[in-house]
C-alpha positions as CSV (number, residue, x, y, z in Angstrom):
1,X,1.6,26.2,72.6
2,X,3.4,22.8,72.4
3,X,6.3,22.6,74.8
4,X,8.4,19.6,75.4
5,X,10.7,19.5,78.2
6,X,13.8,17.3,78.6
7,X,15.3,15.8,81.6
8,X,18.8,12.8,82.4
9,X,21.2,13.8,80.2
10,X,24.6,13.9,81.6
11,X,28.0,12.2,81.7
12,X,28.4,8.2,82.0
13,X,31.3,5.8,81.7
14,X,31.0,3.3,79.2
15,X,28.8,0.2,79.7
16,X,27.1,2.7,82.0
17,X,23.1,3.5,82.0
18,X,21.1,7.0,81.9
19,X,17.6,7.3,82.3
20,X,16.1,10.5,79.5
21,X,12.6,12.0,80.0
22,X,10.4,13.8,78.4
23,X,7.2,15.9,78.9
24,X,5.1,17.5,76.6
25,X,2.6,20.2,78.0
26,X,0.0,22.3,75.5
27,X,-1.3,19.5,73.3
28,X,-4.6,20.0,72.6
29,X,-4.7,17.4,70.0
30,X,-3.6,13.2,71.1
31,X,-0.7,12.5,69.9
32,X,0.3,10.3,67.3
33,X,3.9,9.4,68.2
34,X,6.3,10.9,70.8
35,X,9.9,9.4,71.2
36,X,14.0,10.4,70.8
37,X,16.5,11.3,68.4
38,X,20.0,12.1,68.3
39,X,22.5,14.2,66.5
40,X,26.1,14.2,66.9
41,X,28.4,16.7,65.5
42,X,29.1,16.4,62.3
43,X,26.3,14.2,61.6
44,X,22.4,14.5,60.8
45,X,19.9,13.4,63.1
46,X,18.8,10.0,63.5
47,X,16.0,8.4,64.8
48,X,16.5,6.9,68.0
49,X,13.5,5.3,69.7
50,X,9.9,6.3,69.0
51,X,6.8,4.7,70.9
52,X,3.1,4.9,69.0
53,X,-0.1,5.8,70.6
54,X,-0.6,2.3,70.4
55,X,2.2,1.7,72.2
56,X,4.5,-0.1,69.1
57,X,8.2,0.7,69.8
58,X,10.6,1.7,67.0
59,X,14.3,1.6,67.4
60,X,17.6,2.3,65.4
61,X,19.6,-1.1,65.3
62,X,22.4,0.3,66.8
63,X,20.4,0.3,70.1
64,X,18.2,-2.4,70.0
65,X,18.8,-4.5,73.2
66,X,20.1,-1.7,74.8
67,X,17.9,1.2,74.7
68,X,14.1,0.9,76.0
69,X,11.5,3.5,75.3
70,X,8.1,3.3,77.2
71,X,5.6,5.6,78.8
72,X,5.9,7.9,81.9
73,X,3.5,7.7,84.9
74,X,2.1,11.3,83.9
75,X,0.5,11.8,81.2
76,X,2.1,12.9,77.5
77,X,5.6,11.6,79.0
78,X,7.9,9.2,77.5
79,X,11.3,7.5,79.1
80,X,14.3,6.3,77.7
81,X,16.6,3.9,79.5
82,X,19.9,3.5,77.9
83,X,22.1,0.5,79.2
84,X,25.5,-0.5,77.9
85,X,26.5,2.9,76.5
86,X,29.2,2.8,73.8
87,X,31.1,6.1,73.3
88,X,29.2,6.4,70.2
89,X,26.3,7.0,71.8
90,X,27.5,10.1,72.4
91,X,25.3,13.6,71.1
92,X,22.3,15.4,71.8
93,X,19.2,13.8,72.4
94,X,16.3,15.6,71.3
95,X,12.3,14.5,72.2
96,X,10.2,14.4,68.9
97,X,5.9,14.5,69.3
98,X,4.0,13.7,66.3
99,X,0.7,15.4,66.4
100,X,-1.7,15.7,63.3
101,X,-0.5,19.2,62.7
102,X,3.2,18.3,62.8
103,X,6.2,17.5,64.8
104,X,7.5,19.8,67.5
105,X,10.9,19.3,69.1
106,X,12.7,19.7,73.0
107,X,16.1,21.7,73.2
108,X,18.0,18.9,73.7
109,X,20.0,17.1,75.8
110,X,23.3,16.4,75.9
111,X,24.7,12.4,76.7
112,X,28.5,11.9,76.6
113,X,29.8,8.6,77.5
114,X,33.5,8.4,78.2
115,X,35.8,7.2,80.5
């Protein structure tokens, strides 16, 4: 059984950084893509950062220069750092993992950034 497990979310000031991680235990398959989205309320999700097997990153524009994605030291992990956070940053930030079968999804976690 997939499971992905999130970990940083919290509450940061803005112009502040967090640091989100993510493991995934129970893959029996590689996977193709593992990385972040967000939904705040009212809106849909969006994609937030994703990082390939091959290690090419993916971001959203709004965080490009401020959010990094990159790999964990353990296996099947993936980090975000977020720098500069805006107030619009602001939701629940949810770890995707592409796998061949399909794309399983943490609880979430929630990032507020306000003063």
């Amino acid at each position: 059984q997939v499971r992905l497990v999130e970990s940083g979310g919290g509450l940061v000031q803005p112009g502040g950084s967090l640091r989100l991680s993510c493991a995934a235990s129970g893959l029996i398959y590689s996977w193709d893509a593992m990385g972040w989205y967000r939904q705040a309320p009212g809106k849909q999700r969006e994609l937030v950062a994703t990082l390939t097997k091959s290690d090419v990153a993916k971001y959203a524009d709004s965080v490009k220069g401020r959010f990094t994605i990159s790999r964990g030291k353990a296996a099947n992990t993936v980090s975000l750092q977020m720098n500069n956070l805006k107030p619009v940053d602001s939701a629940v930030y949810y770890c995707n993992v592409a796998l061949a079968i399909g794309d399983y999804w943490g609880q979430g976690t929630q990032v507020t950034v306000s003063s």
